[in-house]
C-alpha positions as CSV (number, residue, x, y, z in Angstrom):
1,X,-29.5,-81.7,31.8
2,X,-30.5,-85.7,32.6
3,X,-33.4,-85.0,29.7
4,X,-30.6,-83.4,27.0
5,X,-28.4,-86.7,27.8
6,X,-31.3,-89.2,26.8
7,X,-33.1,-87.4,24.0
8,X,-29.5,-87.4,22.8
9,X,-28.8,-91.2,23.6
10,X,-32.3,-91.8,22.1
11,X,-31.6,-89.5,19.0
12,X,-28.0,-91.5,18.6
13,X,-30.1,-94.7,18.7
14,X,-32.3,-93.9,16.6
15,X,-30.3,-92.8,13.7
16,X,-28.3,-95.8,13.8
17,X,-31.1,-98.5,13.8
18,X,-32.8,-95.8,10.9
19,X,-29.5,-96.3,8.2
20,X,-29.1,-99.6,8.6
21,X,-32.9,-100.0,7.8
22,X,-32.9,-97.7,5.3
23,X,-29.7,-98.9,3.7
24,X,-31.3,-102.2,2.8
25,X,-34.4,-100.3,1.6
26,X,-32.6,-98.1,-0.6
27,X,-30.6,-100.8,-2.2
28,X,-33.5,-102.9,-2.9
29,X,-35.0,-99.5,-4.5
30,X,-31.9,-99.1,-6.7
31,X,-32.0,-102.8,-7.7
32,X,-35.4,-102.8,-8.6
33,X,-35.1,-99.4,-10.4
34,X,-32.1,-101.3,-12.4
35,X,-34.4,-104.2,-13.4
36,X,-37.1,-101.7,-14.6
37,X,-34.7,-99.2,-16.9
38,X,-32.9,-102.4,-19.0
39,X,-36.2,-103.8,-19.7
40,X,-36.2,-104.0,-23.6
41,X,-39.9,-102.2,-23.5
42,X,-38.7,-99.2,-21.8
43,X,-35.0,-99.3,-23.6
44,X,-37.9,-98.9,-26.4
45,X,-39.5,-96.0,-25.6
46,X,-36.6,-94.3,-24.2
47,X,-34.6,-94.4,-27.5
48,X,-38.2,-93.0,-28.7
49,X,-38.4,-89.9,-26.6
50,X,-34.8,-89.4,-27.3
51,X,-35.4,-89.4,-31.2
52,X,-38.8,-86.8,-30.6
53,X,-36.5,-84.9,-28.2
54,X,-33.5,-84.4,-30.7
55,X,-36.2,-83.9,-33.6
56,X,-38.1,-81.1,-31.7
57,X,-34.4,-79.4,-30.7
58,X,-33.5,-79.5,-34.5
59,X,-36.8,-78.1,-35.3
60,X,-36.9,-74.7,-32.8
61,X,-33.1,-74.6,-33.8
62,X,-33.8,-74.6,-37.4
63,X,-36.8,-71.7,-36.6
64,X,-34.5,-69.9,-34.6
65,X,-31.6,-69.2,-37.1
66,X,-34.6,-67.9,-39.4
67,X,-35.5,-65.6,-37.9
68,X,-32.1,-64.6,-36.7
């Protein structure tokens, strides 16, 4: 019983100390992931993809009422 009491102690311990830690990583993750996604060259390429994208969906839609 002693055993259960301090792997839970240490377990408790652990968890705390392990979201406080991996608070301030995930925030700096989200930050930096902010920074990367309104940089003007991948704004670029994204509103490039998008334009492929909605071209290739008009595309098979266009095929697909043909043969409909």
């Amino acid at each position: 019983m002693g055993k259960l009491v301090w792997f839970a102690a240490g377990a408790a311990v652990g968890f705390v100390f392990g979201t406080r830690a991996g608070r301030q990583t995930y925030d700096d993750l989200v930050a930096t992931t902010r920074k990367v996604m309104e940089h003007p060259t991948v704004q670029e390429a994204a509103g490039l993809v998008q334009a492929q994208a909605a071209k290739l969906y008009d595309e098979g839609l266009r095929k697909l009422n043909q043969q409909v």
